[in-house]
LUMKOLNU-34690 format. One line per 3 residues: their letters; for each residue x, y, z of C-alpha. Coordinates in nm, 4 decimals, padded with zeros to 6 digits, always signed. Layout:
% LUMKOLNU-34690
A) X,Y,Z | ...
% end
This chain:
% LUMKOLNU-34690
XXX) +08.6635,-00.0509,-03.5571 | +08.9460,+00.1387,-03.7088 | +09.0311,-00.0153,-04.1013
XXX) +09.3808,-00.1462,-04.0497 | +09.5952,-00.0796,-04.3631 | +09.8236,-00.2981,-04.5538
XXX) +10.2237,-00.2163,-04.5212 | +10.3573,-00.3018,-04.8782 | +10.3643,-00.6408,-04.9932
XXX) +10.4372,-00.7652,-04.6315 | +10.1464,-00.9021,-04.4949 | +10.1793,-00.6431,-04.2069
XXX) +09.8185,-00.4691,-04.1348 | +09.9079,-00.1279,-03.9573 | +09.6998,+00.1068,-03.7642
XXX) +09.6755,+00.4498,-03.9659 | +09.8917,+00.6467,-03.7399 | +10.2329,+00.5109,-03.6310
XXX) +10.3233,+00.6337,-03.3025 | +10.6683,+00.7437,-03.2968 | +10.9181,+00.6698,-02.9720
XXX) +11.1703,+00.8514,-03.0148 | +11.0571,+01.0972,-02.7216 | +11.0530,+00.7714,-02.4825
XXX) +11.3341,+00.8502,-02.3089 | +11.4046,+01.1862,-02.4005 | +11.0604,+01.4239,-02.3102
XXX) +10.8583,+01.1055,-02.1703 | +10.9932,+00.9278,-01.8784 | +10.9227,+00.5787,-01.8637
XXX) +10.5971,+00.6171,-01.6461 | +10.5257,+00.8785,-01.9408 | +10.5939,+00.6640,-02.1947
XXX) +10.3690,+00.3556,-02.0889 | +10.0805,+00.5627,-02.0198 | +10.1187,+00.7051,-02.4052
XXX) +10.2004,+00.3210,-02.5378 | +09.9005,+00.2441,-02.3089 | +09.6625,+00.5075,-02.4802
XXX) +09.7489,+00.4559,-02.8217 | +09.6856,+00.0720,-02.7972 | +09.3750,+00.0970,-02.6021
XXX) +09.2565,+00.2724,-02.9251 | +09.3333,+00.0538,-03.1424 | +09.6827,+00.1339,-03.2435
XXX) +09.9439,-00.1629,-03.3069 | +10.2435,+00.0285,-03.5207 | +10.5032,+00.1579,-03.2870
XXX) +10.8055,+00.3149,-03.4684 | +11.1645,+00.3684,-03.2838 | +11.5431,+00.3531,-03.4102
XXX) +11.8638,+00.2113,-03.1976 | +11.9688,+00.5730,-03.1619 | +11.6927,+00.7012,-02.9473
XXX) +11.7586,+00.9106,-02.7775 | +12.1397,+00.9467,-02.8090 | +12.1283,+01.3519,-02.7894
XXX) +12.0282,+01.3555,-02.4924 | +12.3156,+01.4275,-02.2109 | +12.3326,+01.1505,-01.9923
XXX) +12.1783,+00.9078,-02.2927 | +12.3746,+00.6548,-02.4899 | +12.1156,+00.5166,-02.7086
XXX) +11.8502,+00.2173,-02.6929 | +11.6332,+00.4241,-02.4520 | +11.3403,+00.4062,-02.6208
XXX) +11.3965,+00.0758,-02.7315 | +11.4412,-00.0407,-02.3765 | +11.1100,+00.1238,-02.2798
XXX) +10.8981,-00.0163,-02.5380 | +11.0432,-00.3401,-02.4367 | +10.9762,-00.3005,-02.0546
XXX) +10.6169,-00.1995,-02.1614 | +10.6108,-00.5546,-02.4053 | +10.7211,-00.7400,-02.1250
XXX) +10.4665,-00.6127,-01.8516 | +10.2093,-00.5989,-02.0826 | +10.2410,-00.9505,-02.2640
XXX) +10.1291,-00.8028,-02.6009 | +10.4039,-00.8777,-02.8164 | +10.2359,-01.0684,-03.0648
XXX) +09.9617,-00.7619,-03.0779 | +10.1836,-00.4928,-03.2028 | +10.3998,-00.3661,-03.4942
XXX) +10.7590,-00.3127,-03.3906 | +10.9435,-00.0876,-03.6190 | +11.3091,+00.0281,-03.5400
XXX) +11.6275,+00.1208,-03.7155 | +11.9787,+00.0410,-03.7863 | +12.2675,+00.2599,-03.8529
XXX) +12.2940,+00.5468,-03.6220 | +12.3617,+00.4269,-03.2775 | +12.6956,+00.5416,-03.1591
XXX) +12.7947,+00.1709,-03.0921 | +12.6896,+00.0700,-03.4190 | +12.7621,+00.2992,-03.7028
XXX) +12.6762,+00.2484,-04.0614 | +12.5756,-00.0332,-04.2482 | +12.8341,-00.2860,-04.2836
XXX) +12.7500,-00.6027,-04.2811 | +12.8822,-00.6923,-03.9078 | +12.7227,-00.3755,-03.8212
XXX) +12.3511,-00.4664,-03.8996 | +12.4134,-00.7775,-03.7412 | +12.5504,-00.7032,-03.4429
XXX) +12.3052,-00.4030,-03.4074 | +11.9942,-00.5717,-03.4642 | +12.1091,-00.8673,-03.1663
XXX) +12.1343,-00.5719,-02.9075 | +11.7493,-00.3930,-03.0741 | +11.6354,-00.7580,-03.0023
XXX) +11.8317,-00.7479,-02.6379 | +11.6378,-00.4109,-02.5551 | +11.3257,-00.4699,-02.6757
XXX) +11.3257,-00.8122,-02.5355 | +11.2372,-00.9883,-02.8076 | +11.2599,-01.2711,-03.0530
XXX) +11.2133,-01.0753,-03.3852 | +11.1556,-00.7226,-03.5084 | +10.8650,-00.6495,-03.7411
XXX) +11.0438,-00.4189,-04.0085 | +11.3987,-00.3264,-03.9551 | +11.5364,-00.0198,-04.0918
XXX) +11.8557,+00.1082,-04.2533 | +11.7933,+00.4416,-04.0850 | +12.0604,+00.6677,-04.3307
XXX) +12.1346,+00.5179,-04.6102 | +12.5657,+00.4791,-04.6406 | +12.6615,+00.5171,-05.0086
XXX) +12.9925,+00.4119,-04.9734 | +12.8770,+00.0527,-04.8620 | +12.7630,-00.1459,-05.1461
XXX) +12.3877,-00.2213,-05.1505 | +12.4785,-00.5908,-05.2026 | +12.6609,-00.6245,-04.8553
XXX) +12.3395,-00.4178,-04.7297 | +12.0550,-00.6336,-04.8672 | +12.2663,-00.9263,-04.7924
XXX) +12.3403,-00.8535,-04.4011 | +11.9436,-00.7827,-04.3972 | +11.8392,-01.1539,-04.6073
XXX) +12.0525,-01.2574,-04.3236 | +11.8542,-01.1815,-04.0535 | +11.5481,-01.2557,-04.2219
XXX) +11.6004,-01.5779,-04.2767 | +11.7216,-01.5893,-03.9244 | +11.3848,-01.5600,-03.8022
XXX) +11.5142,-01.2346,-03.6411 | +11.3220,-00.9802,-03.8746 | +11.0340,-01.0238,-04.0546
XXX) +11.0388,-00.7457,-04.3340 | +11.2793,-00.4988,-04.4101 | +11.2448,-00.1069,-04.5244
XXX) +11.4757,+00.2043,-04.5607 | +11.4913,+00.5601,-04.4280 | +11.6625,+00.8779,-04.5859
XXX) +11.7736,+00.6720,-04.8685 | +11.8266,+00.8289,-05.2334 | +11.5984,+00.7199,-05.5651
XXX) +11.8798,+00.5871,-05.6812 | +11.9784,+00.3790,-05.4184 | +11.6961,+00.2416,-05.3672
XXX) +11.6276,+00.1141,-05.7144 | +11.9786,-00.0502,-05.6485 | +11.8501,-00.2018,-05.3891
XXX) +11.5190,-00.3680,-05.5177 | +11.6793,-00.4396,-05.8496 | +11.9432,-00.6516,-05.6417
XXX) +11.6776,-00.8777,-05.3898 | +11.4939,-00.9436,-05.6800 | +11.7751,-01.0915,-05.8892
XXX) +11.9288,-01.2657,-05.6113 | +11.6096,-01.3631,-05.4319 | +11.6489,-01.1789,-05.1241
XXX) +11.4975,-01.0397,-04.8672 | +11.3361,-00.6801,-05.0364 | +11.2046,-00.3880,-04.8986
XXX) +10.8625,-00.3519,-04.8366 | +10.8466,+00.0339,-04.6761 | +10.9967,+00.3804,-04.6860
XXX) +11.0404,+00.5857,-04.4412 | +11.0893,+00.9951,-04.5424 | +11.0783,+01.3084,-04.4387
XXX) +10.7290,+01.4164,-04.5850 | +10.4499,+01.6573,-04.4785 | +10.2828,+01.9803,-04.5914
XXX) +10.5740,+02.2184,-04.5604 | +10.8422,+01.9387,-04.6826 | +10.7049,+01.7437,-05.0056
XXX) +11.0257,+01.8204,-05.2486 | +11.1922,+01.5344,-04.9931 | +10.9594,+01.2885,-05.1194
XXX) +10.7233,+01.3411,-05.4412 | +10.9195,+01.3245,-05.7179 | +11.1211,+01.0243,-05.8459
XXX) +11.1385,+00.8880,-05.5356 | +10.7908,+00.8425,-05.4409 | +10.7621,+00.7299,-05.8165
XXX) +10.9615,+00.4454,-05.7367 | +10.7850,+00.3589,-05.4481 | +10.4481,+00.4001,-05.6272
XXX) +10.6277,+00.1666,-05.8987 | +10.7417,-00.1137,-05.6700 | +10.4399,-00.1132,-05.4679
XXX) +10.6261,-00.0135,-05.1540 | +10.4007,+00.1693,-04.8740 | +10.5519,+00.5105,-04.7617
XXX) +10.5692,+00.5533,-04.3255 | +10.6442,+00.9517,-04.3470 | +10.8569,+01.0989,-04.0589
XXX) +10.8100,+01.4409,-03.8956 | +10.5028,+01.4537,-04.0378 | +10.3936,+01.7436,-03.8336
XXX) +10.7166,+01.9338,-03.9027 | +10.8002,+01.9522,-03.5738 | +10.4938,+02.0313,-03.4396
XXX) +10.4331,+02.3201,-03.6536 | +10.1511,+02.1599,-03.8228 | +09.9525,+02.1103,-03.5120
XXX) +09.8408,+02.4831,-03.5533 | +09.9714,+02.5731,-03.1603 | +10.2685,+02.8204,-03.3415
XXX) +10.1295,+03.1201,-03.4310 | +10.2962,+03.5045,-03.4475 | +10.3626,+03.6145,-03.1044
XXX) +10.2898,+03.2646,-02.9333 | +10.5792,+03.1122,-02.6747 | +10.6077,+02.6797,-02.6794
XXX) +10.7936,+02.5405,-02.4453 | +10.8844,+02.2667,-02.6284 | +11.2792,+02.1117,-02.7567
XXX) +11.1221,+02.1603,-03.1105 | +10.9675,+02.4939,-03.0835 | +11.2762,+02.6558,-03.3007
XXX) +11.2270,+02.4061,-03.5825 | +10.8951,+02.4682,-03.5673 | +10.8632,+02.8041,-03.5493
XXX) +11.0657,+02.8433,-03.8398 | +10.8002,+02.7757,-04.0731 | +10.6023,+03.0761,-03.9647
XXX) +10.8626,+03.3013,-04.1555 | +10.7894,+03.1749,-04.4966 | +10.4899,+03.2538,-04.6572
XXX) +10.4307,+02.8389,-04.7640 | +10.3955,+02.8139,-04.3950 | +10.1354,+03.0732,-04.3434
XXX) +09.9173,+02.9773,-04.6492 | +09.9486,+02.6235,-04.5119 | +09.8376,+02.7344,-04.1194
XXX) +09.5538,+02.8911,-04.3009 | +09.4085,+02.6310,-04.5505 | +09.4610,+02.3993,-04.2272
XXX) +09.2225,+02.6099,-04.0194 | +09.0048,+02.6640,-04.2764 | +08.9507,+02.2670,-04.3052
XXX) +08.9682,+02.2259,-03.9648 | +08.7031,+02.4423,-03.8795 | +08.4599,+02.3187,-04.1595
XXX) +08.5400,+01.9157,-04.0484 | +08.4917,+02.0442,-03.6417 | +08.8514,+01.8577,-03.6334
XXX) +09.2282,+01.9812,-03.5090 | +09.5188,+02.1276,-03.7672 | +09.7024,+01.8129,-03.6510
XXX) +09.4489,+01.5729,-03.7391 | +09.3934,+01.7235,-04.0801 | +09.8004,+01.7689,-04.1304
XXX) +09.8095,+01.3837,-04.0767 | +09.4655,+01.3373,-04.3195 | +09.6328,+01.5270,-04.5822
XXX) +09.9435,+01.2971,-04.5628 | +09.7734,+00.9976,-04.5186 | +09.5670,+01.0800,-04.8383
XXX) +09.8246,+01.0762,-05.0314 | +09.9766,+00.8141,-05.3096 | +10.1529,+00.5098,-05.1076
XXX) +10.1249,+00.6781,-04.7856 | +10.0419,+00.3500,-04.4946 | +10.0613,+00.5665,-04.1877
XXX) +10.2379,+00.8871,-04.1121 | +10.4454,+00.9035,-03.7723 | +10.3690,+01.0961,-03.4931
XXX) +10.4436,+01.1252,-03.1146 | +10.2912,+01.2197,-02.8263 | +10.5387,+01.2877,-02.4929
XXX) +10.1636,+01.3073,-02.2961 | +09.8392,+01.1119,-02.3180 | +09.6395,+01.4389,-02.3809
XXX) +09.8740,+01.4794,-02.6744 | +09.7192,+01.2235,-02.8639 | +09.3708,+01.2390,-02.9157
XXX) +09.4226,+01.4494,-03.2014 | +09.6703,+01.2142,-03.3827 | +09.4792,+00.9400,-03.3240
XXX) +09.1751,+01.1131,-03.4709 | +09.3472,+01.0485,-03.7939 | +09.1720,+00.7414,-03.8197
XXX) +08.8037,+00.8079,-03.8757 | +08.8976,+01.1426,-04.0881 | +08.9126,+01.1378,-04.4606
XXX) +08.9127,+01.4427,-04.6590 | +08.7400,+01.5069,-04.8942 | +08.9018,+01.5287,-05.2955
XXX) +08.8264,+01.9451,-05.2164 | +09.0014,+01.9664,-04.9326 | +09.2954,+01.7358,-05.0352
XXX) +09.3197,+01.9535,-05.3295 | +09.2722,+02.2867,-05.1019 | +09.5582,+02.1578,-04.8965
XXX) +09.7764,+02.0471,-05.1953 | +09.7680,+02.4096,-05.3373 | +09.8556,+02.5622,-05.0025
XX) +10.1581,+02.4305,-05.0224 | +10.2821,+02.4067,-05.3512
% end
């Protein structure tokens, strides 16, 4: 039995590896999609991660796709009260930004399309400068004590910010956040060690990284010369121009070879080794795509090969 891990000062026990939707809808069909939501659970997975955006890019989308999905899955399935819904506020092209109305009226139509009573953590998914963190945190207290989110967290949101944030729920009394979700793997730490991952560390907030395979570049399948067909394969490939990116490829075969494991699984290892990490994000558009995240789980690294890792991509 997989060791479930504790999300902040929430209460929330997560699986290791949060499965991201935002492909539901966009690369997954629906069939696709519960077969994926199917696979992960059966394993022991509970922390699903979406945003009210996904999958707006996509021609023909609007946004709420993947929200939909997930909640057609709940439904049919009847598992509600076994799983971690994550989504986000802020980016939907109904509901921009983070006023106050905003958050409110965008979480009633998350809860409409997921089909649901309450969301689990709810998001600010950019952070909006220009809109005081007081309406923010206030709109969010809101819904919490609404009964319509439990906990609340923030994405792509600045040190600063953020400090503003706390610093105001815990003079007030309101609702605080308990995550963070950033950019952050092996070929992207400048976007989250630092001060901002001090303050996290500091306020005993847990850390849900995003494109924590950069795109699929640290699953190990782009190499010189090799053709993905993939929607990512150009921010992927990217990586194998720089020489951080080749030191890293190499240092991740190196380990993967020694721990009979896959780049993937030791990308996500390496991130979820690492000082407040909960669970790194990853998704899977196909069932076969996921034994290798979810093999996360039962691999820790060793201090060496953390520390091999580490220097690869410094």
């Amino acid at each position: 039995m997989t060791s479930l891990r504790k999300l902040g000062p929430s209460g929330l026990e997560v699986f290791p590896l949060a499965l991201g939707g935002n492909v539901f809808g966009w690369t997954a069909d629906q069939a696709q999609s519960f077969a994926v939501l199917d696979a992960y659970t059966a394993a022991g997975g509970n922390f699903i991660d979406t945003a009210d955006s996904y999958s707006a890019w996509v021609e023909g989308n609007h946004g709420g796709e993947s929200e939909t999905i997930i909640g057609k899955w709940i439904k049919e399935r009847g598992n509600r009260s076994d799983v971690v819904i994550a989504t986000k506020v802020s980016q939907h092209p109904d509901f921009q930004g983070l006023s106050a109305a905003n958050i409110r009226a965008a979480a009633d139509a998350s809860l409409k399309r997921l089909g649901t009573d309450h969301i689990d953590l709810y998001y600010t998914h950019f952070d909006q400068p220009d809109v005081p963190v007081e309406e923010i945190i206030g709109a969010l207290d809101e819904l919490v004590r609404a009964g319509k989110v439990r906990h609340i967290a923030a994405s792509n949101i600045s040190a600063e910010r953020l400090a503003a944030s706390l610093e105001f729920s815990e003079r007030e009394g309101l609702a605080r956040y308990v995550a963070i979700q950033p950019h952050y793997n092996l070929v992207s730490r400048d976007t989250y060690e630092g001060g901002l991952r001090d303050l996290a560390e500091r306020a005993g907030l847990s850390a849900v990284p995003y494109f924590a395979l950069a795109s699929g570049f640290l699953t190990g399948k782009y190499r010189p010369g090799a053709t993905v067909d993939s929607p990512r394969a150009e921010g992927a490939a990217k990586h194998l121009a720089s020489e951080r990116g080749q030191k890293v490829l190499a240092a991740l075969d190196e380990v993967a070879r020694a721990r009979g494991a896959e780049p993937a699984t030791v990308a996500l290892a390496w991130l979820a080794a690492q000082p407040t990490v909960a669970a790194p994000i990853a998704s899977a558009r196909t069932v076969e795509q996921l034994p290798a995240l979810l093999a996360v789980a039962g691999l820790e690294l060793t201090d060496e090969e953390v520390t091999r890792l580490t220097q690869a991509s410094a």
